[in-house]
N, C-alpha and C positions, 0 to 999 in steps of 0.2 A: 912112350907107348901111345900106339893112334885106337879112338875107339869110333865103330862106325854102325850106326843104328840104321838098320839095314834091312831091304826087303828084295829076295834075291828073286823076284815077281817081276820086278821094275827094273828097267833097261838101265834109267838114270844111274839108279842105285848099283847095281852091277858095272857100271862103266867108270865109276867113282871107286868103290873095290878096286879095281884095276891098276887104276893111276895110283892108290896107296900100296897094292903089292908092288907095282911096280919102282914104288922107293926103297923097295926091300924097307920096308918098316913095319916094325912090331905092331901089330894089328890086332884089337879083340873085335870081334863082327857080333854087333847084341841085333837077334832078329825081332824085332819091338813087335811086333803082330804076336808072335809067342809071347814076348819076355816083356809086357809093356812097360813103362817107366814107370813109378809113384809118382802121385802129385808134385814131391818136394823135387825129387831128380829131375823131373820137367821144367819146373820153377829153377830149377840149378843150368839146366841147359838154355829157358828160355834167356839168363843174365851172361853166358856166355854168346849167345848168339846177339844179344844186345836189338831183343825182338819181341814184341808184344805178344800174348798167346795168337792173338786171332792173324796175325802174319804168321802163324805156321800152322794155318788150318789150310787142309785138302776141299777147297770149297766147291769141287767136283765131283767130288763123291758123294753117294745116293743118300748116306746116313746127314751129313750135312743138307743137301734139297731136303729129304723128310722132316730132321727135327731140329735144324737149327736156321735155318737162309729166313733172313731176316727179323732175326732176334738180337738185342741187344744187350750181352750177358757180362757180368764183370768179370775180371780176369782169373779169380778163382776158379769163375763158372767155365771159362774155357778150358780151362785146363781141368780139369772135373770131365768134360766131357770128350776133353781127349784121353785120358786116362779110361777114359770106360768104351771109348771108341777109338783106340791108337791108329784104324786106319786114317782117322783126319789128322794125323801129323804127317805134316810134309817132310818129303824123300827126298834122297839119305842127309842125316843129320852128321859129320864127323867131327869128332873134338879132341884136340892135341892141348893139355896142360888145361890154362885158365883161357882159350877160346875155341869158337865153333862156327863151323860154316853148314849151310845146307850148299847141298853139294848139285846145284842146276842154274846155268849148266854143270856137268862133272866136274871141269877143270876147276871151278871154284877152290877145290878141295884142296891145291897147289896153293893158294894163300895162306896155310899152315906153315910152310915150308919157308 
């Protein structure tokens, strides 16, 4: 089972969709702007992805320039404030067993495979 943390807003995310329907593969689609992760589930994703919180922050987005661009926060704190602001996790997250990729480009997503 493929699980894909997903924002169907986003072109990336939608085109990464794709390439896993298109392995006909068991797919759960968690829309994380609805359903956002728990601290711990993000700490669980950040050791699959083998990624620090602040390498999957969206540092383009508005909530990031307002209250975080140029603060130096420990890695709890990041994840703290992606948990309270899931749009700063970057897009799509997909995880097959014990790893994960962010999926940009989409094809990324094919190194599961």
């Amino acid at each position: 089972m493929i699980q894909i943390y997903h924002n169907n807003r986003c072109s990336k995310s939608r085109q990464a969709l794709q390439l896993l329907q298109d392995k006909n593969q068991e797919i759960v689609v968690i829309d994380y702007l609805k359903n956002p992760p728990t601290a711990d589930e993000l700490g669980h994703l950040l050791h699959k992805l083998s990624m620090r919180p602040e390498e999957l922050l969206r540092k383009g987005e508005a909530v990031y320039k307002e209250q975080y661009k140029g603060k130096s926060l420990s890695a709890e704190e990041w994840i703290q404030a992606m948990v309270l602001h899931p749009v700063l996790i970057e897009r799509p997250i997909v995880v097959k067993g014990d790893k994960a990729v962010v999926g940009r480009p989409p094809e990324k997503v094919m190194e599961l495979f």
